[in-house]
C-alpha positions in Angstrom: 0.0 0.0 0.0 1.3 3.8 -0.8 2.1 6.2 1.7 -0.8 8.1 0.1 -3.4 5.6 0.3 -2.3 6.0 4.2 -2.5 9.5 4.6 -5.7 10.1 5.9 -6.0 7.6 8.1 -2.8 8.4 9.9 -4.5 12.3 9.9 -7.2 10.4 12.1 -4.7 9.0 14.0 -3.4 11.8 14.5 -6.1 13.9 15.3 -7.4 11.4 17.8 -4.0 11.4 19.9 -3.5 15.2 19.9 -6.8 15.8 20.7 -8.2 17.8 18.3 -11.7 18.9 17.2 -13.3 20.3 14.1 -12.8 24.1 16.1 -8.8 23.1 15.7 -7.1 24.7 13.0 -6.0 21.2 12.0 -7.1 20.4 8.3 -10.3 18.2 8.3 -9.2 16.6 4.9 -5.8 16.1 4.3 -4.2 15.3 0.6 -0.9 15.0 1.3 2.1 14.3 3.8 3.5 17.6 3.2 0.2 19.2 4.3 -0.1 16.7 7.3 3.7 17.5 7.9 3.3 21.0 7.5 -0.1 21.2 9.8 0.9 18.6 13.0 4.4 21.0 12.6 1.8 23.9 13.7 0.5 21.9 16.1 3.9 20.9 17.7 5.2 24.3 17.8 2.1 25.2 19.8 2.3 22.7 22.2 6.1 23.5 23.0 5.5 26.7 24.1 2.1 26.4 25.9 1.9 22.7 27.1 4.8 20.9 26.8 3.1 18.1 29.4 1.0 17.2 26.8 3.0 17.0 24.0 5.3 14.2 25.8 2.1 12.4 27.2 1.2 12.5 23.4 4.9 11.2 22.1 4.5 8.6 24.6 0.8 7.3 23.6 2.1 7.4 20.3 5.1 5.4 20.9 7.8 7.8 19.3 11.1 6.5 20.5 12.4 8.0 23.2 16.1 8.7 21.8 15.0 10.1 19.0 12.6 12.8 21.0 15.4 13.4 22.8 17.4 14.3 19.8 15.1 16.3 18.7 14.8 18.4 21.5 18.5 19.0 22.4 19.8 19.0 18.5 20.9 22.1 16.7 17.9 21.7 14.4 16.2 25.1 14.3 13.0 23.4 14.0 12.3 20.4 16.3 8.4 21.1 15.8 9.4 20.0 12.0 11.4 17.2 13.4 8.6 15.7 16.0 6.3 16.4 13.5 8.1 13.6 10.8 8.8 11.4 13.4 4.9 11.5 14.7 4.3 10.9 11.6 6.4 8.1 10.9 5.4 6.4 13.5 1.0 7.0 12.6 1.8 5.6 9.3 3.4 2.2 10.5 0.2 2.0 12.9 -2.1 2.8 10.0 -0.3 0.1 7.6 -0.9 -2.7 10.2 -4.1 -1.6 10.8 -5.1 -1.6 7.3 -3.0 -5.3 7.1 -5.1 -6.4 10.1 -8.7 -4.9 9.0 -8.0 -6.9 5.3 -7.7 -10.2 7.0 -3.9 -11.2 6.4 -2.8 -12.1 9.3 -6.4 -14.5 10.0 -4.4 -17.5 9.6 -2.1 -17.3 11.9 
C-alpha cells in the first residue's frame, strides 16, 4: 500500500491522539504528507510553548522513540516542531499500515 493511500488515516490518527476537534485549525481533509507535515508541525510548535506536558504524554501514547525525541529536542535543528512532527508521523503511518493489514484479514491465519 502507498504512503498516500495511508494519509488520511494516519491524519485520524493523529487527530485522535492530539486531541483535536473540528474548532482546531488542523485540516479536516488532508491530501498529502506535506500538508499533514506542515499542519501537525503547527500543532507541535504550539504545544512547546504552551503545554509541553502534553506533548510528551502525546509522544508517549504514540510510541515515538524516546532517543529520537530526545534528539530532537537537544539537537541544533532550528525546528524540532518539523522534526517531531516527521517522526509523529512516521510512527501513525506504521500503525495505519498494520491496521489496514489487520482490517484486510492477512494475518487470520495465523
Amino acid at each position: 500500500m502507498s504512503q498516500n493511500e495511508l494519509i488520511p488515516l494516519t491524519a485520524k490518527l493523529i487527530k485522535t491522539d492530539f486531541r483535536l476537534t473540528e474548532d482546531d485549525s488542523f485540516p479536516t481533509s488532508v491530501v498529502s504528507r506535506g500538508e499533514l507535515l506542515q499542519a501537525l508541525a503547527e500543532r507541535i510548535a504550539y504545544l512547546l510553548d504552551h503545554d509541553f506536558e502534553f506533548l510528551m504524554q502525546a509522544l508517549y501514547r504514540i510510541d515515538v522513540n524516546e532517543n529520537k525525541v530526545k534528539m530532537a529536542l537537544q539537537g541544533e535543528s532550528d525546528n524540532p516542531a518539523q522534526i517531531l512532527a516527521e517522526l509523529i508521523i512516521e510512527r501513525e503511518m506504521q500503525k495505519a499500515e498494520t491496521r489496514r493489514k489487520y482490517a484486510n484479514g492477512l494475518f487470520s491465519n495465523l
